[in-house]
N, C-alpha and C positions, 0 to 999 in steps of 0.2 A: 670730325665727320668727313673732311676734303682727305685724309689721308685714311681712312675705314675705307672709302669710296676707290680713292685708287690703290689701293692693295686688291679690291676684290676686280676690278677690273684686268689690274695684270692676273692674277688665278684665271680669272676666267679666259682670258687670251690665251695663256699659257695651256689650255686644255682645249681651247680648239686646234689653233695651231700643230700640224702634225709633223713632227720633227724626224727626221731620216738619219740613218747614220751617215757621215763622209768619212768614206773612204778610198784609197787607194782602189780596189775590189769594185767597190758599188759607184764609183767616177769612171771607169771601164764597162762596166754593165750599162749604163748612161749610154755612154757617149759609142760604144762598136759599131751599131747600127749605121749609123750617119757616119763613121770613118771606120770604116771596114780594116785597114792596113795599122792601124794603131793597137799598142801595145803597154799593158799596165809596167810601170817602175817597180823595182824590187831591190830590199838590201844589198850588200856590196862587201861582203867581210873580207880582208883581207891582208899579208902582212905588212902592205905598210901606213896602216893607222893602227890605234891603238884607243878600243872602243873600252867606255865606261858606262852602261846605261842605268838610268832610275837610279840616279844619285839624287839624293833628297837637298833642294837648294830652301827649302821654306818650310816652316810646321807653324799651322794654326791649331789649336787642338790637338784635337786626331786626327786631322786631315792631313797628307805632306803633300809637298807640291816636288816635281822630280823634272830632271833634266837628262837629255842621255848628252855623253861627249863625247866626242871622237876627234880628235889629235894624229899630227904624222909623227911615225915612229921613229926618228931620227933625233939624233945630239945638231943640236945647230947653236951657235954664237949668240945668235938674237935669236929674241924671243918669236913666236909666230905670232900676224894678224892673227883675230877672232871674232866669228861671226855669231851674232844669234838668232837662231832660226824659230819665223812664229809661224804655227800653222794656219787654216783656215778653217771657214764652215758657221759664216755667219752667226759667229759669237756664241754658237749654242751646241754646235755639234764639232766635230775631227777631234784629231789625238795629234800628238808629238811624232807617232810610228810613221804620219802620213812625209813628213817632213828627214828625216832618217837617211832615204835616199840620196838627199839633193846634200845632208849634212856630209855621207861617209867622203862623197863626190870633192867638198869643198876638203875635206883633209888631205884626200889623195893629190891638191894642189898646192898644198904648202898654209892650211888654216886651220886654226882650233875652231869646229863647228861644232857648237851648243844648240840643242834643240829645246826648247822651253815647253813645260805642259804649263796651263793658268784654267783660273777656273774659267768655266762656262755661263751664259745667264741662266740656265736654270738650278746652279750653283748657287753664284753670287752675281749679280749684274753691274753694268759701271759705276764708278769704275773699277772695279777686284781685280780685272783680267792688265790693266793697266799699273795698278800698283804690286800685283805679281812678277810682271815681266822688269820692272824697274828692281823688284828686289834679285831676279835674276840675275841683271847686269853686274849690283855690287856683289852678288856671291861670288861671280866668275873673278871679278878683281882682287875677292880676298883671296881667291881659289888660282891666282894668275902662275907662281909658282911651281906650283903642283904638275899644270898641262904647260908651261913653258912658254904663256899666254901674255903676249903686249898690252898693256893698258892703257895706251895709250893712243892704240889702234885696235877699236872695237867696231863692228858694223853688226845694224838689226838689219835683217831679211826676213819680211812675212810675204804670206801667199793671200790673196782677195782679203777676209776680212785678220785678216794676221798680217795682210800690208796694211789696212788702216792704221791696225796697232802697231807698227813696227815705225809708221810715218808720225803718228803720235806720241811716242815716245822718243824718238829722232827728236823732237820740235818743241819739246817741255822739260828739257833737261834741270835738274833742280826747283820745280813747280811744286810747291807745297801742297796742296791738291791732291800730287798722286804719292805725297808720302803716307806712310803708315808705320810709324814707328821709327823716323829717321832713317836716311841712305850713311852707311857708314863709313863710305869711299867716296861711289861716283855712279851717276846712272846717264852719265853722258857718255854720246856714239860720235862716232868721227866720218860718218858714213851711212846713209841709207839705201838700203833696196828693196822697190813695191812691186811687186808681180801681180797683177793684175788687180789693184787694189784701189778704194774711192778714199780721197783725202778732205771731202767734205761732204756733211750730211745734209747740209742745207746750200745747199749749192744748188742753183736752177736745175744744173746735168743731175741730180741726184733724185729728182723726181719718183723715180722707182724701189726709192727705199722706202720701208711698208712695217711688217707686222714685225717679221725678224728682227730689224734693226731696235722697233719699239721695247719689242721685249726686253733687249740688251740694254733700252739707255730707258727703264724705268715711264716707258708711256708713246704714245706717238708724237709726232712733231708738233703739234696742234695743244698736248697735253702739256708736254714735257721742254719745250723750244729751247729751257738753258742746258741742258742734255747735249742735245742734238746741237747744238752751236760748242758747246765745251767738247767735246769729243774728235773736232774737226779741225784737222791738225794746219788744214789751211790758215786758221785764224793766227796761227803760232809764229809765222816767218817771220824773219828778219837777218839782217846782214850776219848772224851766227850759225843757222842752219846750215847743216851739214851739207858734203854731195850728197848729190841721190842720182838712183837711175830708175826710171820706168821701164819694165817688161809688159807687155800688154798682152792681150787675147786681142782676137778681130771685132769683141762685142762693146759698143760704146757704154755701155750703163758702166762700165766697168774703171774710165774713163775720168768721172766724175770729178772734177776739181783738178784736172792733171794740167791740164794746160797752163790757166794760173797759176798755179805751184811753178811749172819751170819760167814764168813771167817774171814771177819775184824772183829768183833764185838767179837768171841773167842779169836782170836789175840788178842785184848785189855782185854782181862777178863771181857768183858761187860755180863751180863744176856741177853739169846734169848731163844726162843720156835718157831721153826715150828711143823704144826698139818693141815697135808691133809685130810680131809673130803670124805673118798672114794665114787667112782662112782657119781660124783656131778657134775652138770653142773654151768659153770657160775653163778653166783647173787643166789647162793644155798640160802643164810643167809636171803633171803625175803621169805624163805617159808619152813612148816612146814613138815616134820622133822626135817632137816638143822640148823634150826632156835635156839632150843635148844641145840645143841651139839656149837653154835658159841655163844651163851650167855654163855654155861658153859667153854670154853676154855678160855672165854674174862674175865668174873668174877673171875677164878683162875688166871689167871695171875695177875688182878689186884692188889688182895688179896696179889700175893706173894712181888707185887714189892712197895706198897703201905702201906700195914696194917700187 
């Protein structure tokens, strides 16, 4: 009856909750008003990467789950860094397309940038979107090869809630948890970057996580609290955790757990960067100005912790 009860409880959240698409387009429509001189991101084709998109990294069913990649077009010695790129949109909505941009940007510097599609909650909820993106990683290492791909210098980069996940799977490397069907390689990163993303749910600062969140981790905090505490990649640190850098907006909610995070991470003598992008709304990094000050903080960190 406890589990009749809460299934019809998510249905019924699920259909109040009104869900918007995110996108590139409709983050521009948003936000002109209030920054008039701002300007939407758009792909970048060009000769020197060397783009693969909707290569199918996962099949459940009939469902496949797909990656675009893009590589620099050049013979080099060693292999290149590779990044994986998780989108955003509150675990329910974006696409991989939103992310595309910032991926072509990081090849044209000298990186295999993998863009990850994972399901969404009203797909599948936690954790799917987390044991997707971990099978991502091992497909890129069977796939290292192929795009001329380091394995052994891999970095996840998500945007708001695709930095959750990106800080979450950074910080659970080999977590049984998030396997499904055994890692056949490695789903460990040597590197994380959060763009304006909360590293705990249940974090005082986290206050303002609500319905969306709930949806994703199977109930609200109240309902569901081993969720919302397993989900929260704060609980994960230790003297193994990778770098990481924070990219911020100017909005605190966004904020959530970051502090602590680079607490423990000096305590261990780990490498960190935070770097607040003044006067910035939300999802800055889909649009122009924003856009290059979060390629150049992303690219120099890479640089320092990679090459």
């Amino acid at each position: 009856m406890i589990l009749l009860a809460s299934v019809q409880s998510l249905a019924q959240e699920k259909k109040a909750l009104r869900i918007t698409p995110y996108t590139i387009q409709s983050t521009f429509e948003k936000l002109k008003k209030e920054y008039p001189f701002i300007s939407p991101v758009s792909p970048e084709y060009n000769e020197g990467i060397n783009s693969r998109e909707d290569e199918v990294y996962r099949t459940l069913g009939a469902r496949q789950l797909k990656v675009d990649v893009y590589h620099p077009n050049e013979k080099a010695d060693q292999p290149f860094p590779a990044v994986l790129l998780i989108h955003g949109g509150g675990w329910v909505s974006g696409s991989k397309e939103n992310l595309r941009p910032m991926a072509q940007r990081l090849a044209q510097e000298g990186f295999v940038a993998i863009v990850v599609e994972y399901r969404l909650s009203m797909e599948a909820p936690y954790p799917a979107a987390v044991i997707d993106i971990k099978a991502a990683l091992d497909w890129m290492r069977k796939n290292s090869s192929e795009y001329n791909l380091d394995k052994n210098k891999v970095a996840v980069l998500g945007a708001s809630a695709g930095a959750q996940l990106a800080t979450l799977v950074g910080v659970t490397s080999g977590f049984k948890i998030y396997e499904e069907g055994g890692c056949q390689i490695s789903d460990e990163v040597q590197a994380i970057l959060n763009i304006d993303g909360i590293v705990s749910f249940i974090h005082p600062e986290a206050a303002a996580e609500g319905e969306i969140a709930g949806l994703w981790l199977g109930g609200m905090r109240n309902e569901n609290p081993s969720n919302w505490k397993e989900a929260s990649p704060l609980e994960y640190l230790n003297e193994n955790t990778p770098p990481a850098i924070f990219i911020n907006s100017a909005q605190p909610r966004f904020h959530a757990g970051r502090d602590d995070m680079i607490k423990i991470l000096n305590d261990n003598n780990i490498y960190s960067e935070v770097h607040t992008v003044p006067e910035t709304p939300h999802s800055f990094w889909l649009m122009h100005p924003w856009f290059e000050t979060t390629v150049s903080h992303t690219v120099d960190f890479l640089n320092k912790v990679f090459k």
